[in-house]
Structure formats: C-alpha cells, structure tokens
C-alpha positions as CSV (number, residue, x, y, z in Angstrom):
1,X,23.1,-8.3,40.6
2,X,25.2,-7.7,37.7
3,X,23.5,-10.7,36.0
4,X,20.2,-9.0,36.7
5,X,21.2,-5.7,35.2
6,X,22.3,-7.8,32.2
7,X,19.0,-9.2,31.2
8,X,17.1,-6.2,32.2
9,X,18.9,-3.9,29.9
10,X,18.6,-6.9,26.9
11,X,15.0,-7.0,27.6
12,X,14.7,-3.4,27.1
13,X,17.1,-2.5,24.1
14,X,15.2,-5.9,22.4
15,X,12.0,-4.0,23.1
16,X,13.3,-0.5,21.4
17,X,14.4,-2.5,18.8
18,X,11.1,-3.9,17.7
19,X,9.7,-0.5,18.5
20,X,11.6,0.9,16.0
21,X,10.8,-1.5,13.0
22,X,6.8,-0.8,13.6
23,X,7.7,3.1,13.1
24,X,4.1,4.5,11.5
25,X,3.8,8.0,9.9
26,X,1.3,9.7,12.1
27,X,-0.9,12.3,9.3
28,X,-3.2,15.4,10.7
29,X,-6.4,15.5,8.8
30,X,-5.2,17.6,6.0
31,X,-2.1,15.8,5.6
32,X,-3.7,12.5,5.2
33,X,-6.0,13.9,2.5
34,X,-3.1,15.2,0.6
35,X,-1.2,11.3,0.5
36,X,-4.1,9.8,-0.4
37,X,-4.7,12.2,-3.2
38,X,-0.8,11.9,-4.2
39,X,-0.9,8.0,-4.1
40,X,-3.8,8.5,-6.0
41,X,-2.4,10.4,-8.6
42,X,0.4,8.3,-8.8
43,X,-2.5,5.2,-9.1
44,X,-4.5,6.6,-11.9
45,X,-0.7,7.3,-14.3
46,X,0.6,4.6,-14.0
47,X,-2.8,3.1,-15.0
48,X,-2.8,5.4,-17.5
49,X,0.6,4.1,-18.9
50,X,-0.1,0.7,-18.1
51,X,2.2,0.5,-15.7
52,X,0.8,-2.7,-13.9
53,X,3.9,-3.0,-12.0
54,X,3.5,0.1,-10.0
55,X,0.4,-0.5,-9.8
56,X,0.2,-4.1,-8.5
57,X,3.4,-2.9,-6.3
58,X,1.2,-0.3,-4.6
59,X,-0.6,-3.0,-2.5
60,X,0.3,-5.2,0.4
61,X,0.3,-8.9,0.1
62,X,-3.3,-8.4,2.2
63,X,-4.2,-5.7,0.0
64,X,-7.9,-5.4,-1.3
65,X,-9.1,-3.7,-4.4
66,X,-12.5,-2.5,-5.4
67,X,-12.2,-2.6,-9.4
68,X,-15.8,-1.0,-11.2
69,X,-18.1,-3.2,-12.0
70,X,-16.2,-6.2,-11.1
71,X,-15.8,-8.1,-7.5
72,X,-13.6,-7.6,-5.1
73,X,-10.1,-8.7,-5.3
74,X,-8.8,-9.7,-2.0
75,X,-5.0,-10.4,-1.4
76,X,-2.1,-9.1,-3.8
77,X,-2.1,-12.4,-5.5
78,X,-6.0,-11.8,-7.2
79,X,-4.8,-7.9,-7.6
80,X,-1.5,-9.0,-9.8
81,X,-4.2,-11.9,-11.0
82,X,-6.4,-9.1,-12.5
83,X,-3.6,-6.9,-13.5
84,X,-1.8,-10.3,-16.2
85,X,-5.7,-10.5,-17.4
86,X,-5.6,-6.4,-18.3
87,X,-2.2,-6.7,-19.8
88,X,-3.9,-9.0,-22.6
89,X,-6.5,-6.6,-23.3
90,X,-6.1,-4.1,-25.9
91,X,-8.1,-1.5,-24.7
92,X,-6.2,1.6,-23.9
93,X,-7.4,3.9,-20.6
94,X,-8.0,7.6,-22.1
95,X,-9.1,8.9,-18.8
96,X,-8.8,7.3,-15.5
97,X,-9.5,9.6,-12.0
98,X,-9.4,8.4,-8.3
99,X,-11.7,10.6,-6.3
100,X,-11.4,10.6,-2.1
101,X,-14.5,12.3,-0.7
102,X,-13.7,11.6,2.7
C-alpha cells in the first residue's frame, strides 16, 4: 500500500512539474494587440539602431520572418543568416514601422 502511495504521488508531483515549465501567458483581445504592438515597437528600434542582436534574439530557433520584397526566412539560422548580410550593407533605416491590423 505504502509502495502504491509512493509512486502515485511521484507520478503526480512529476506531472505538476512539467505543468509548470509549459506556463503560457493567456492575453484578452485587447491585451494581445497591445504586446504585439510593444514587441513591435521594440522590433522596428532596434532596427532602427541596427541592433541585429535584439533583433535576431526576438525569434525562436523555428521562427519565420516575412522580410519586403524578399522570401521567406524560415528557422532562426536563415533569420541571423539575413541579419550578418544587412550588417555589411551601408544603408542606414530612416524610418521603419510594423503595422498589426488584426
């Protein structure tokens, strides 16, 4: 009996364990809108300053990016890829705005 109790309460304190490490922030509508516009805002600085690193640490290793004009990057490699490419260039962003509609 004891033995039973045992694995039964290992079983279940392993289970709230791996509960807790997959913890996701639940967002109403309105909140939701407001993080993407904040990550957003925090996107279009540092691209701004050319702050690749911040940028490029913004996405998950199975992160995709839709750049303008160019194909889509698929995976954080091709993202920090892109970014080491548009380090090189000299261009300098004057004005760069991230726009959620939905």
């Amino acid at each position: 009996m004891l033995n039973k109790l045992l694995v039964i309460l290992l079983v279940v304190s392993f289970l709230l364990g791996c509960s807790q490490q997959n913890v996701v922030k639940q967002f109403s509508g309105e909140e939701l809108k407001t993080e993407i516009n904040s990550l957003n805002n925090k996107m279009a600085k540092a691209v701004m300053d050319g702050n690749y690193e911040l940028t490029t640490n913004m996405y998950k290793e199975d992160g995709i990016s839709l750049p303008s004009y160019q194909p889509m990057l698929r995976g954080k490699a091709a993202i920090v890829k892109q970014s080491e490419m548009e380090k090189q260039n000299p261009m300098k962003m004057e004005n760069f705005v991230l726009t959620s509609t939905d």
